[in-house]
N, C-alpha and C positions, 0 to 999 in steps of 0.2 A: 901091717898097713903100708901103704904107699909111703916115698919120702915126706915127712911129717912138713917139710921145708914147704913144700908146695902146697899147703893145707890152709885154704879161707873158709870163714862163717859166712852164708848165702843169706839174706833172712828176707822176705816178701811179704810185706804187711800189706793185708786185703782191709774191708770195711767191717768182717767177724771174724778176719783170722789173720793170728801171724804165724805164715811155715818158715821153716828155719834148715839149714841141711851145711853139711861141713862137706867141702868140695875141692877139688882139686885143677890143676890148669891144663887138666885135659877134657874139663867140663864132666867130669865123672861125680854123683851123688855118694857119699861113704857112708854117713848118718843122716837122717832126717827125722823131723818132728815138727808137730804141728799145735800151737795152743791159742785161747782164744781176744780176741781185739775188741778191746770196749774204746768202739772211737768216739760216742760219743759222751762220753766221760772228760775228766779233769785233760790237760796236755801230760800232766806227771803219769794218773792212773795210765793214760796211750804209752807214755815212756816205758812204766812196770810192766805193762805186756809184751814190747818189744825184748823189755832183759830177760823177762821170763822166757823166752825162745829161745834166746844166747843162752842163758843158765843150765837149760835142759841141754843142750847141746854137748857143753863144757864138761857139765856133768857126766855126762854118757861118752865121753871119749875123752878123760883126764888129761891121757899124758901125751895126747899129738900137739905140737906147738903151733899156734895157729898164727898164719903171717897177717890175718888182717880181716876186716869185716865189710862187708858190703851189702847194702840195703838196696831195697825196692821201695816207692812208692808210689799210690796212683798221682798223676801231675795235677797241678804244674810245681814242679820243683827246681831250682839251682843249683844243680849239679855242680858250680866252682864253690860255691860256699855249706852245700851239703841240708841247706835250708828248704823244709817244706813250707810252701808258699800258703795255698788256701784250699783244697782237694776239696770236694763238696763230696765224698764221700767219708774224708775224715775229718769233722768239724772240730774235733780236740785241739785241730793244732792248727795254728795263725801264723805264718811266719816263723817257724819254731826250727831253730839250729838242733837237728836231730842228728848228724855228723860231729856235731861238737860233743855233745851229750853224751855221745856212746861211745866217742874216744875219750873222753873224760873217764866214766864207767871203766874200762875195761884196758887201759893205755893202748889200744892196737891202733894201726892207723886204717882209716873207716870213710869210707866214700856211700854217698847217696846218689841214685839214680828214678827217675821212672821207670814204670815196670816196661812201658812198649821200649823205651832204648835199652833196657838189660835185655830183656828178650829179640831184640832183633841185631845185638852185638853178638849173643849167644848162636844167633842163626850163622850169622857169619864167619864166626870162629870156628862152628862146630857141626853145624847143622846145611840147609837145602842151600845156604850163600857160598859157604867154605868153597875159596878158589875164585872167588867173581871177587874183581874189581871195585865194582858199587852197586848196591842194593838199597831197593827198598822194603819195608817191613811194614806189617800192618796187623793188626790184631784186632778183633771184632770182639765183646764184648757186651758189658752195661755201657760201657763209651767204644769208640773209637780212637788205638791206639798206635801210632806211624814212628818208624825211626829211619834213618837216612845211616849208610854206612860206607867208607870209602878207604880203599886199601886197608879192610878189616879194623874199622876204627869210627868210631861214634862221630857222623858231622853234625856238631850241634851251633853254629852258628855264635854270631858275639854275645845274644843274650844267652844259649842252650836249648831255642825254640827252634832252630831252623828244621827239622824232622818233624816239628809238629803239625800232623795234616788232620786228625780230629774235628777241628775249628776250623776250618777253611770250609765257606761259602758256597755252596756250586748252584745254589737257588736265593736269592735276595729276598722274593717275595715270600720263600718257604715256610714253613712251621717255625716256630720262636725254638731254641734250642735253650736248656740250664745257663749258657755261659750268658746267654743276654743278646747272641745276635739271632740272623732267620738265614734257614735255609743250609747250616753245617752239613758237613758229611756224616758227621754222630747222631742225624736226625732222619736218615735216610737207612744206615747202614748197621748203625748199633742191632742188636738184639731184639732189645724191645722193639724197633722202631722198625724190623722185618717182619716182626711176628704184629703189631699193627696196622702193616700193610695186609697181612695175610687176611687177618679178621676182615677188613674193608673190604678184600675181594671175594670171600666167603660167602659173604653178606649178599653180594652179586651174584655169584655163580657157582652153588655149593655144589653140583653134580661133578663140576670137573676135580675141585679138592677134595670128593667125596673120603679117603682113604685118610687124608689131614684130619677132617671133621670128627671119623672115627677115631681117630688115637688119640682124640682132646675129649672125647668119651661125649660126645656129640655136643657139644659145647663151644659156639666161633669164642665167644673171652678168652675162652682158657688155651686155644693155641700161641704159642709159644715156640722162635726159631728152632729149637732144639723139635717139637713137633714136626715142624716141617723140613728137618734134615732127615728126621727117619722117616715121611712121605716122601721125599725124593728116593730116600734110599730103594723105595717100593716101589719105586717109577711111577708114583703119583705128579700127571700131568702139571697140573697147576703150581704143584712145589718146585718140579725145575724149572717152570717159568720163573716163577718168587725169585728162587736165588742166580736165574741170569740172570733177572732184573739188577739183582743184589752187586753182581759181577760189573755189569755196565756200571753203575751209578762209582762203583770203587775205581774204574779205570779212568772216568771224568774228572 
């Protein structure tokens, strides 16, 4: 295996799953595994599935020394103290020092990120950024995910918000969004919230998204963005209007 020296634990807690992968700093995967997240359970039961991922890990590749661990989670988190704040997809944890916890657990030293700044510090190190100055990153989603990155380095602002574009506004009067305000870019842009639009226009004009219609096995509910990426793919008219639409509203 590679020099052992340059070996971290990745680990990316979703809302059913924690993946976990032993990685190196050229962004290369060595091992990986995936097991499963009861978030809404105790904070400890959510801690035993996060170690259960490390364990496996540890387990299956004994004797590489690992320099250190690094988490994912969905936001809003504080990345200077490693603390998950309030995630409405993971209700187990309130304020819950998960950085402390699992360098406690395991002595390495252990840093907490959201998942859109690991993944769009990832882009820049290693992926479509690598080379550019400053970027921005953006991640679609059940939410909507932004990070901000400059001379290959996370701008996260005094509090760790500043990349956060999810929640920002771009219709006042808009739909009411989860976090409590109207009109978010997570409410236009998310998933669901594409695949909502689609049903609404369906609803209007089924002959143009005829080709949509059929892949949701003729059913407007059951279309779903991932539906209407493979009608674009088909050069179904209506779907690549959908997702300019989709394009415009991200560039605002």
């Amino acid at each position: 295996m590679a020099d052992s020296a340059d070996v971290y634990i990745g680990v990316d807690i979703g809302g059913t799953k924690v993946a976990a992968g032993l990685v190196n700093t050229q962004g290369e995967i060595l091992h990986k595994t995936r097991t499963p997240m009861h978030a809404r359970g105790t904070a400890d039961e959510a801690l035993s599935c996060v170690r259960a991922a490390i364990d496996a890990i540890r387990q299956a590749q004994p004797d590489v020394k690992v320099r250190g661990i690094g988490i994912i989670s969905p936001g809003p988190v504080d990345p200077q103290t490693g603390t998950v704040l309030n995630p409405s997809n993971l209700p187990c944890w309130h304020q819950y020092p998960l950085a402390v916890e699992i360098q406690k657990a395991y002595e390495l030293p252990t840093h907490v990120h959201n998942d859109a700044n690991a993944a769009g510090l990832a882009e820049a190190l290693w992926g479509a950024g690598a080379g550019y100055k400053c970027m921005f990153y953006a991640t679609l989603g059940t939410g909507v995910g932004t990070a901000i990155t400059y001379n290959s380095q996370l701008y996260l602002g005094r509090t760790g918000a500043a990349g956060e574009g999810g929640h920002m506004s771009i219709d006042y009067r808009g739909v009411r969004c989860r976090c409590g305000k109207s009109g978010c870019i997570e409410t236009f842009a998310a998933g669901w919230a594409i695949a909502a639009r689609a049903q609404e226009k369906l609803a209007r004009e089924a002959t143009r998204g005829k080709r949509i219609l059929e892949l949701a096995g003729g059913k407007v509910e059951k279309v779903t963005s991932e539906t209407l990426a493979e009608a674009w793919d088909e050069g179904d008219p209506l779907a690549t209007e959908m997702l300019r639409e989709t394009a415009d509203i991200l560039a605002v």
